[in-house]
C-alpha positions in Angstrom: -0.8 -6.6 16.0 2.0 -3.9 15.5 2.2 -2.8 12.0 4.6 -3.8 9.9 6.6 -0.2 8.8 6.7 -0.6 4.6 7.3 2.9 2.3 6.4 3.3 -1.1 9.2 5.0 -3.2 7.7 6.3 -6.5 8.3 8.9 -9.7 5.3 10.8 -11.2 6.3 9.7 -14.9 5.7 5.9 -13.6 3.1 3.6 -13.0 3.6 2.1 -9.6 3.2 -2.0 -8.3 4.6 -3.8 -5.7 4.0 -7.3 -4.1 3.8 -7.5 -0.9 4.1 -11.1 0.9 3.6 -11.2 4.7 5.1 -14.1 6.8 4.5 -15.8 10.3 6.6 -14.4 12.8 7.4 -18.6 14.1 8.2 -19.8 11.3 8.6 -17.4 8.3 6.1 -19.0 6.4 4.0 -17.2 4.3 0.7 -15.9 5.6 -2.3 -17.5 3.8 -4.1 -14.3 2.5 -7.4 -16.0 1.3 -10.9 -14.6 2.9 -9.1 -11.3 4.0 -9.7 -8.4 2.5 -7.7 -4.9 2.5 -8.0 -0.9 2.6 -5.3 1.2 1.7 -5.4 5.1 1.4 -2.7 7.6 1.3 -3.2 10.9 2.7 -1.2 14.4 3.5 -0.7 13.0 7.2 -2.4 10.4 9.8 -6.1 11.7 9.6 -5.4 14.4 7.0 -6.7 15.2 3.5 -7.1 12.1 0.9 -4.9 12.0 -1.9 -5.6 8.6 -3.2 -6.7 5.3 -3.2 -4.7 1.9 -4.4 -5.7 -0.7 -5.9 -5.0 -3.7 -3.8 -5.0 -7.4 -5.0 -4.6 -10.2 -3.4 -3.1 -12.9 -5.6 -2.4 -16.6 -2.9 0.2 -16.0 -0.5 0.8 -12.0 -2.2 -1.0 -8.5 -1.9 -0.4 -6.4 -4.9 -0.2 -2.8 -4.6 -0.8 -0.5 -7.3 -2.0 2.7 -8.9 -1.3 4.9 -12.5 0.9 7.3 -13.3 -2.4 9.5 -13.5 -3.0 8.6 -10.0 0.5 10.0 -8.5 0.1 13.5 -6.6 2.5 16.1 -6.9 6.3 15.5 -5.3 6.0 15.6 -1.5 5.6 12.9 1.3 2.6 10.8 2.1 1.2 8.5 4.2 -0.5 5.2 4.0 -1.5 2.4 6.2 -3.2 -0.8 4.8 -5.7 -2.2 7.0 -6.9 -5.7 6.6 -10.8 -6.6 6.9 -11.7 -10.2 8.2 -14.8 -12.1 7.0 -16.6 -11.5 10.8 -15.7 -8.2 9.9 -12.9 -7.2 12.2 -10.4 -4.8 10.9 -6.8 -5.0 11.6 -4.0 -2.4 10.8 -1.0 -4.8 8.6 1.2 -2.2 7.7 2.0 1.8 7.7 4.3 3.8 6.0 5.1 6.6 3.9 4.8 7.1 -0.5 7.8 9.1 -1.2 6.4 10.7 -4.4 10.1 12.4 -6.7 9.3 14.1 -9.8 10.3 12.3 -12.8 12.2 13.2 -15.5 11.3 11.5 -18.8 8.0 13.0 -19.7 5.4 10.2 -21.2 3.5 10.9 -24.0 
């Protein structure tokens, strides 16, 4: 499978969460997500340092991503690929990408 390209565009004042719904390249249905599960980690480049982990949830046909404000690294470019795990155990990269962290401007108290 050829991952699908998807970037994460976030603020470090924000929480972060974004559903992600995959469909089937013949007919554009939606994939059915149930049984899989997924990894996601964003790092300073392909094989680099760790920055973070997301929480992933998969809710039916939907995979949410998200993580706290107190999770957000510093302003810079990351990046991420989410990797799905099969029940026989088989891992599969889904998607790849980059999280565009900006710095924010309201500060939260």
């Amino acid at each position: 499978m050829i991952p699908a390209r998807i970037d994460f565009p976030c603020r470090t004042n924000t929480d972060y969460e974004e559903e992600l719904i995959f469909t089937e390249s013949a007919d554009g249905s939606p994939v059915n997500l149930m049984g899989i599960t997924f990894q996601m980690q964003v790092r300073d480049r392909p094989g680099g340092n760790l920055i973070f982990t997301p929480t992933l949830t998969v809710d039916g046909n939907a995979l949410i991503v998200s993580w706290t404000r107190a999770q957000t690294p510093v302003p810079a470019s990351y990046s991420h690929d989410i990797v799905a795990i099969y029940s026989n155990g088989f891992r599969e990269p889904w998607c790849e990408g980059t999280v565009s962290v900006e710095q924010g401007v309201t500060i939260n108290g």
